[in-house]
N, C-alpha and C positions, 0 to 999 in steps of 0.2 A: 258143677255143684249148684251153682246159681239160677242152671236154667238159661243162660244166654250165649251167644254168640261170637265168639271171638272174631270174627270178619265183620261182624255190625261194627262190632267196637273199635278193631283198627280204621277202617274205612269211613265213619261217621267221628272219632274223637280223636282218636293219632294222626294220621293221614292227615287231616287239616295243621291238627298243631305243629306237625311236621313239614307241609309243603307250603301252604300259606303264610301263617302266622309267623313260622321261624323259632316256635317255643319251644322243639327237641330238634336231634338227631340221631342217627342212626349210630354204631359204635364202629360199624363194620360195612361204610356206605359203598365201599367198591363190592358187595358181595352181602347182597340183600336178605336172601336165604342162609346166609352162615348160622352155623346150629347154634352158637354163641351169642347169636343178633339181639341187640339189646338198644333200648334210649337214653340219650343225655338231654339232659336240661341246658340249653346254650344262654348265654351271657343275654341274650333276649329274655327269655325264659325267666330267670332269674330274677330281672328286672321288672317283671312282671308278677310274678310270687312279692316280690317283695313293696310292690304297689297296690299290693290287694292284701295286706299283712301276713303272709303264709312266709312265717320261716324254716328254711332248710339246716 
């Protein structure tokens, strides 16, 4: 709808906040492609939301 990219987006925004940073995970990390595959916000993450005043 928007016109953009879904592989820009995981690869330039998820992808770091998931491999790097440590601010998600995956739901379903043994099985990357699971149709269900989805992100968590880890106890990092969190900590982070919450240093930058974003409450959950």
């Amino acid at each position: 709808m928007l016109g953009r990219q879904v592989t820009a987006f995981k690869t330039s925004h998820l992808s770091p906040m998931r491999e790097r940073e440590g601010l998600l995970r995956y739901i379903h990390p043994e099985v990357i492609n699971h149709p269900e595959q989805a992100y968590l916000t880890t106890e990092v993450g969190r900590a982070w939301l919450a240093e930058n005043g974003i409450r959950l």
